[in-house]
N, C-alpha and C positions, 0 to 999 in steps of 0.2 A: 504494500500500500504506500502510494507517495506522501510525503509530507504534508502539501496541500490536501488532499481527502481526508488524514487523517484529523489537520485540524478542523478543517468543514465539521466533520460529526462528530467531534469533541465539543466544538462549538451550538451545533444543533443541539449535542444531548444537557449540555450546560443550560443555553438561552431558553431552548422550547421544550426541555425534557420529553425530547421525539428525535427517531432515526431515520434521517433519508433514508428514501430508496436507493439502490446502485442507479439509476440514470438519471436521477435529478443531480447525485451526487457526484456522477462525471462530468453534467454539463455545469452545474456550479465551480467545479474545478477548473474547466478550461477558461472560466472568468476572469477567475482568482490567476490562472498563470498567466494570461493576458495581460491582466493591469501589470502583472510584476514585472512585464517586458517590456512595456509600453513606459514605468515608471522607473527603469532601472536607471537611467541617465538624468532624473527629474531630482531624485532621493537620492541619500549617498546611502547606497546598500551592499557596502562592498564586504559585510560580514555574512556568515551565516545566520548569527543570530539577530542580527538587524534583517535582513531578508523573511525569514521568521515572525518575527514582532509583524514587520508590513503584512506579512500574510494572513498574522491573526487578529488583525484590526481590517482586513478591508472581508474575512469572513467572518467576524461580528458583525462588519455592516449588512452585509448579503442577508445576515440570518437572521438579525432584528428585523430588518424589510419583509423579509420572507412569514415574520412569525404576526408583524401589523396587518399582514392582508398583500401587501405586496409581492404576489408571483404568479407564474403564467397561469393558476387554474381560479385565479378569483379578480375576473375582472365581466364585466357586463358584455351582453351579445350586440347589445346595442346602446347606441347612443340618448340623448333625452328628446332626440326628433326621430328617433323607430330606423333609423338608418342603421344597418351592421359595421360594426365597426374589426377593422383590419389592424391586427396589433405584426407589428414586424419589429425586430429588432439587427440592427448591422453593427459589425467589429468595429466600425469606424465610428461609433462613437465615443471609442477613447483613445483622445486625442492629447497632447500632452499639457501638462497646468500651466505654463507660457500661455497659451493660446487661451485657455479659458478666461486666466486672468485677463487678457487685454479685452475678450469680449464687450461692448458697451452698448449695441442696439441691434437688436432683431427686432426683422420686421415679418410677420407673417401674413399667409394668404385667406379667406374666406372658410379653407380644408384644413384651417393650422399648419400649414406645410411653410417654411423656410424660405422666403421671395430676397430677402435682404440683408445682410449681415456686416455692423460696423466692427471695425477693429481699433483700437487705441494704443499707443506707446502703453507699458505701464507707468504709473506713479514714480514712481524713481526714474524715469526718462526723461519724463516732461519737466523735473524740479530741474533735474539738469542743464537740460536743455535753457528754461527759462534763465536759471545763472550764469549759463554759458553767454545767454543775449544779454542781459544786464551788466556783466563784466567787461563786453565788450562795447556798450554804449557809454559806459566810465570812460573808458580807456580812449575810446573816441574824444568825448570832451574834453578832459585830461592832456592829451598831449596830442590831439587832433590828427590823428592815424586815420 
């Protein structure tokens, strides 16, 4: 048994005192090893047991969600206007925390679907930046460069 499976149902048997199935338990797993590859350059996880620790804080979070109501078998057939509703999920949702942070506006469409999407320096860019122009409109008056 891999690491990640084990802590998944160590976690399940803690939070929900209940044992996955083997197939929710292996697609929960390829989650879980996802994000770890996706966040390996994000996180310094260059130990085992920090690699670990990550693994058993993003399947606490899986399993709290899972134990509120959120997972694939408890969700409505339809919508609150009788339309069916098409649940899909893609890998490319995890994208690296750079990017999220800079996130500042979405704009969506009539179907909730994704028409628009602003990106922003982060906060520490922009301070820069702005000192970077202020230092240099000193420097200007000052000695007229």
């Amino acid at each position: 048994m891999e690491i990640t499976e084990k802590i998944l149902r160590e976690v399940f048997h803690r939070l929900l005192n209940t044992e996955p199935n083997d197939d929710v338990a292996k697609k929960l797993q390829s989650v879980v090893d996802g994000m770890m590859e996706k966040f390996q350059d994000t996180f310094d996880l260059d130990t085992v047991q920090r690699q670990n620790t990550f693994r058993a804080i993003v399947c606490s979070m899986l399993v709290h969600g899972w134990g509120v109501g959120m997972n694939p078998y408890n969700h409505p057939n339809t919508n609150l206007d009788g339309k069916t509703i098409e649940v899909r999920v893609s890998k490319d949702i995890l994208i690296p925390v750079e990017n999220i942070k800079a996130l500042r506006y979405v704009k969506k469409d009539e179907q909730g679907r994704v028409k628009k999407v602003l990106f922003e320096p982060d906060q520490n860019e922009r301070v820069r930046r702005q000192i970077d122009n202020l230092l240099e409109k000193l420097s200007k008056e000052k000695w007229g460069e």
